[in-house]
VEXBASE-36651 format. One record per atom (N, C-alpha, C, O): residue in one letter; x negated, y negated, z negated. Coordinates in steps of 0.2 Angstrom, whole numbers, padded with zeros to 4 digits, always signed. Each point is the difference from the previous one (the first is absolute). Example, Ala and Ser with C-alpha at 12.3 -4.5 7.8 and 13.67 -1.06 7.14 Angstrom:
A-0066+0028-0039
A+0004-0006+0000
A-0004-0006+0000
A-0005+0001-0003
S+0007-0006+0007
S-0004-0006-0001
S+0004-0005-0003
S-0003-0006-0001
This chain:
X-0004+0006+0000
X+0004-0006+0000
X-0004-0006+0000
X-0005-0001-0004
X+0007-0004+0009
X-0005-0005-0001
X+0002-0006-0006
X+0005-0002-0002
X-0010+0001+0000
X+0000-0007-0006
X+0005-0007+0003
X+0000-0001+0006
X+0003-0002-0009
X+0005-0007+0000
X-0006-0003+0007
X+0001+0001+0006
X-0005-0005-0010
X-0005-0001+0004
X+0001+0000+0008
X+0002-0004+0004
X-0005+0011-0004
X-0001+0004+0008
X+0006-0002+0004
X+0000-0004+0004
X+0007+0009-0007
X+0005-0002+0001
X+0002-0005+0004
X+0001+0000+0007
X-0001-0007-0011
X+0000-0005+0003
X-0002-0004+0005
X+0003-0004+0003
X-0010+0006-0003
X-0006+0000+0005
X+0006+0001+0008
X+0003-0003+0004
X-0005+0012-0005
X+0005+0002+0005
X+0005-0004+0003
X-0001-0002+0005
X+0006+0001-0011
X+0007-0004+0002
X+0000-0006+0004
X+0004-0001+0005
X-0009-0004-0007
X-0004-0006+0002
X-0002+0001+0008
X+0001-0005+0004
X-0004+0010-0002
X-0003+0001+0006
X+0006+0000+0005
X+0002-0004+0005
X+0001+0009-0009
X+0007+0002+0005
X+0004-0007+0001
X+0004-0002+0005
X-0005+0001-0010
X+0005-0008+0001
X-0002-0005+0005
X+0002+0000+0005
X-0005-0001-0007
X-0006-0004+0007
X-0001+0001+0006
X+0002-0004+0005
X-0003+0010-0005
X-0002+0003+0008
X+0008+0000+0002
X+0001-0002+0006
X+0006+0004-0009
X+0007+0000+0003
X+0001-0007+0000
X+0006-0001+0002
X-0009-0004-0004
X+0004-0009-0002
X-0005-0002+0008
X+0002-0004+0004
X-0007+0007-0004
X-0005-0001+0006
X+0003+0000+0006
X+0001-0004+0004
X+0001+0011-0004
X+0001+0003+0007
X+0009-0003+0001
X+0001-0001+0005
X+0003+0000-0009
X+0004-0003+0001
X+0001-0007+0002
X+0005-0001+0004
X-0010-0002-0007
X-0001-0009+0001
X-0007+0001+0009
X-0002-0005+0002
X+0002+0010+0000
X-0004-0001+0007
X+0005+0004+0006
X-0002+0000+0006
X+0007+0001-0008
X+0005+0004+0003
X+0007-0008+0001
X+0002-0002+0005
X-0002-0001-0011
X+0004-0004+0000
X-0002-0005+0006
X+0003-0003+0004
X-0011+0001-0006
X-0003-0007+0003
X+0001+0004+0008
X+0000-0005+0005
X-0001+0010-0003
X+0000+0001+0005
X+0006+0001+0004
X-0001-0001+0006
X+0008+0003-0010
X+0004+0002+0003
X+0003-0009+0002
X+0003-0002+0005
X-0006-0003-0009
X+0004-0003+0000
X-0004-0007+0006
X+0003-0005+0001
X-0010+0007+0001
X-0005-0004+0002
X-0001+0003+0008
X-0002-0004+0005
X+0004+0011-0004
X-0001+0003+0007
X+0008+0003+0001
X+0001+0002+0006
X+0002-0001-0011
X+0004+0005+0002
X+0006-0002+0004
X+0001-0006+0002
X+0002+0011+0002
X+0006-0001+0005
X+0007-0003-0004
X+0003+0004-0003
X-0002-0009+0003
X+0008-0004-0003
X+0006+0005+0002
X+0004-0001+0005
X-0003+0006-0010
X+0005+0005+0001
X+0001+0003-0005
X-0004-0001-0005
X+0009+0004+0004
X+0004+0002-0007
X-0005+0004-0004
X-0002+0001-0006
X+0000+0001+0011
X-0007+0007-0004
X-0004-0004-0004
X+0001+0001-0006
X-0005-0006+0009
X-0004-0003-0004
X+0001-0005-0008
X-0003+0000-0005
X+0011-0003+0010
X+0001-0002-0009
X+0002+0004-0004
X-0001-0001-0006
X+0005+0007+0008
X+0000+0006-0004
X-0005+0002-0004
X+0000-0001-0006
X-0005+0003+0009
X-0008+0002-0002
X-0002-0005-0005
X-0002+0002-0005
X+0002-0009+0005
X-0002-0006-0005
X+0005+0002-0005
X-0002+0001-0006
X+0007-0001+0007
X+0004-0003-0007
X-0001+0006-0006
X-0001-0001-0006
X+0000+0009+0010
X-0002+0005-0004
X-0007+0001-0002
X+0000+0004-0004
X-0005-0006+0006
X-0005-0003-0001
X-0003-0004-0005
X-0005+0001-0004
X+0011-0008+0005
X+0001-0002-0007
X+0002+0003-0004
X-0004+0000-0005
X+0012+0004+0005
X+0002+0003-0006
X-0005+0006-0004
X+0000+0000-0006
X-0004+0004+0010
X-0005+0003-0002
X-0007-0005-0005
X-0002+0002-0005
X+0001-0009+0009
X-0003-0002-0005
X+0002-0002-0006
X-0004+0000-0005
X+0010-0003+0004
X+0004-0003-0005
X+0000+0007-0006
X-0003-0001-0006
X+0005+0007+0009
X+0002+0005-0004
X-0006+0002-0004
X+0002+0002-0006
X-0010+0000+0009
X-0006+0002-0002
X-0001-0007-0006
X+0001+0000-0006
X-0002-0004+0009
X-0003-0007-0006
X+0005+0000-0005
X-0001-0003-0005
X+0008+0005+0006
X+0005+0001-0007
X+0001+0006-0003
X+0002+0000-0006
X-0006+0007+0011
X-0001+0005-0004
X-0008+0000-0005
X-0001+0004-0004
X-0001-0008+0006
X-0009-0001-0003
X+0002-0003-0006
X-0003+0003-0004
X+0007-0007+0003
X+0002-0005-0005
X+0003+0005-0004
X-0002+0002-0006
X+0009+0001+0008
X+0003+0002-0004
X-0005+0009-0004
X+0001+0003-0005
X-0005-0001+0011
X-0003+0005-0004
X-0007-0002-0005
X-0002+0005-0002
X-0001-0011+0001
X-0003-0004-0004
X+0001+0001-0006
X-0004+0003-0004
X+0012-0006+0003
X+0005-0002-0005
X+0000+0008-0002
X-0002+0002-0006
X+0004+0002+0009
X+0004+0006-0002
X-0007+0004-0003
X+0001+0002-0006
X-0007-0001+0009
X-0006+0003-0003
X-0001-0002-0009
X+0000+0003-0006
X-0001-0010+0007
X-0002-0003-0005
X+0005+0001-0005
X-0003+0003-0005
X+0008-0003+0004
X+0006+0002-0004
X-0002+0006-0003
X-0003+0002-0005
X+0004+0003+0011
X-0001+0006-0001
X-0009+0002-0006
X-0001+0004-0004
X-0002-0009+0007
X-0007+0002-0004
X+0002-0003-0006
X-0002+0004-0005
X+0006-0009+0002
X+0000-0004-0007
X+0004+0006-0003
X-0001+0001-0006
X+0004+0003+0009
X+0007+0004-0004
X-0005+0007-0001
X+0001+0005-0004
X-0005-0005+0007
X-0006+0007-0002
X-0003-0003-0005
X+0001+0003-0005
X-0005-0009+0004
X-0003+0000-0005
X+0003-0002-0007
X-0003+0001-0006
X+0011-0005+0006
X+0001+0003-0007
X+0003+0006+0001
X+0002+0001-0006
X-0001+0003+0009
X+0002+0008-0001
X-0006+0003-0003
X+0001+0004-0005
X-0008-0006+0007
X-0005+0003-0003
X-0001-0003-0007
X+0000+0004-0005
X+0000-0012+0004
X+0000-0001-0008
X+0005+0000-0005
X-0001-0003-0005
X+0007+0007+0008
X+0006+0004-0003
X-0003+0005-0003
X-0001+0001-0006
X+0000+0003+0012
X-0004+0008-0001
X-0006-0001-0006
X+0000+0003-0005
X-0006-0007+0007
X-0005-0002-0005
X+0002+0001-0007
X-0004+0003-0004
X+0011-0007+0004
X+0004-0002-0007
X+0001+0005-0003
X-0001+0001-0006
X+0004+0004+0011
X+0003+0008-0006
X+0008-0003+0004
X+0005+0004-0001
X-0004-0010+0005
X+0007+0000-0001
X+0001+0003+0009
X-0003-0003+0005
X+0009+0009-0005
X+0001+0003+0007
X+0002-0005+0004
X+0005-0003-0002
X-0006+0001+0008
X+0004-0003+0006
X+0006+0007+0004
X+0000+0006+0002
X+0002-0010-0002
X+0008+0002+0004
X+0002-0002+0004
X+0001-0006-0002
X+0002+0008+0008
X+0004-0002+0004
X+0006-0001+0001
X+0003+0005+0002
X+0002-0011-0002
X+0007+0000+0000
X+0003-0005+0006
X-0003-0005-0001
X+0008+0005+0007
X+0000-0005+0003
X-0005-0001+0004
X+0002-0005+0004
X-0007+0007-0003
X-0003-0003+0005
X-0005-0005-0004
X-0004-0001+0003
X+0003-0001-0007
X-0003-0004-0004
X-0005+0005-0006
X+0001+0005-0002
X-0007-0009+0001
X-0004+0003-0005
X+0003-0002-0008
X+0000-0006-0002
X+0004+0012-0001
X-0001-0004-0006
X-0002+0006-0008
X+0002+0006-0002
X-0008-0010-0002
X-0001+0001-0006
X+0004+0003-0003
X+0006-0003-0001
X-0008+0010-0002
X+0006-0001-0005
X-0005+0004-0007
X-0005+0004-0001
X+0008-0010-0004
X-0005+0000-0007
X+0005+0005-0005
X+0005-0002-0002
X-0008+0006+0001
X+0000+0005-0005
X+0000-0004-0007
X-0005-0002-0003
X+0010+0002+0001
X+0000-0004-0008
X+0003+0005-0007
X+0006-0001-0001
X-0008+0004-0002
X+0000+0005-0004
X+0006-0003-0005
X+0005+0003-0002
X-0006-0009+0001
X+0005-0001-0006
X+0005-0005+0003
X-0002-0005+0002
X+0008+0008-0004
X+0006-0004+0002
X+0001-0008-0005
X+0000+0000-0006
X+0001-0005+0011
X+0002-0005-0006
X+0005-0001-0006
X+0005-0002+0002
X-0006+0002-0007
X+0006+0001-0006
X+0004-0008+0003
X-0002-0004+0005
X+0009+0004-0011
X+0003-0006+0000
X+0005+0003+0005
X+0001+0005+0004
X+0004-0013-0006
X+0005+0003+0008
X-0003-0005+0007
X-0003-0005-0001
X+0005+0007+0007
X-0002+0000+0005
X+0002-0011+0001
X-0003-0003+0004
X+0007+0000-0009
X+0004-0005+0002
X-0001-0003-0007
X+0001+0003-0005
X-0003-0008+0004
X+0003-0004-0007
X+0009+0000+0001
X+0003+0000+0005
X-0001-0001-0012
X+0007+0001+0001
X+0002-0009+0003
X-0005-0004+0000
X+0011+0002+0001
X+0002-0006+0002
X-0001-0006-0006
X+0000+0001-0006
X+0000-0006+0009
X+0002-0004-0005
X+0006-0002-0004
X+0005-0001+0003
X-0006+0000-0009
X+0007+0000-0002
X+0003+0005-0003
X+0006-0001-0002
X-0009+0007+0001
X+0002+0006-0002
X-0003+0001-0007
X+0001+0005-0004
C-alpha cells in the first residue's frame, strides 16, 4: 500500500496531465477546429470534465483529511483503553464509566 504522501504524488500527476490534455484539446478545438455541433459538443464536455476533476481533487482533499483526523483520535481512543465504535456512519467514542451517577437525574421544580 502506498503512504498518504505517494498517493497523492500519484493523484497530482494524473490531475495535471487530464487538466493538460484537456486545456490543449479545448485551445485547439476552439483555435483550428471546424464550427460544428461536434466541436462545441467536444468543448463544453471537455470543460465539464475539467470542472468535475478540480472539484473531485478538492472534494477528495477534504474527504482524505477528515478521514486521517478520525484515525488518529480512534488511535488515542484506543491508546486510552477507551473502544471506538462505529454507529451511523460517524466515528463515535464510547467511554466505559463503571460508576453510575447517584442523585435524581433532574433537580425537582421550583416551588415544590
Amino acid at each position: 500500500m502506498l503512504s498518504s504522501q505517494a498517493s497523492w504524488t500519484i493523484r497530482r500527476r494524473i490531475i495535471i496531465l487530464t487538466l493538460f490534455w484537456c486545456g490543449v484539446l479545448v485551445t485547439y478545438l476552439s483555435v483550428w477546429g471546424r464550427d460544428i455541433q461536434l466541436s462545441e459538443t467536444s468543448v463544453n464536455g471537455l470543460l465539464l470534465l475539467m470542472a468535475s476533476v478540480i472539484g473531485s481533487y478538492v472534494f477528495g482533499a477534504t474527504w482524505d483529511h477528515n478521514s486521517q483526523r478520525k484515525a488518529e483520535v480512534d488511535a488515542m481512543a484506543v491508546g486510552a483503553g477507551i473502544p471506538p465504535t462505529q454507529q451511523g456512519g460517524a466515528t463515535v467514542v464510547q467511554q466505559n464509566n463503571p460508576v453510575a451517577p447517584t442523585g435524581p437525574a433532574m433537580p425537582p421544580p421550583p416551588g415544590e
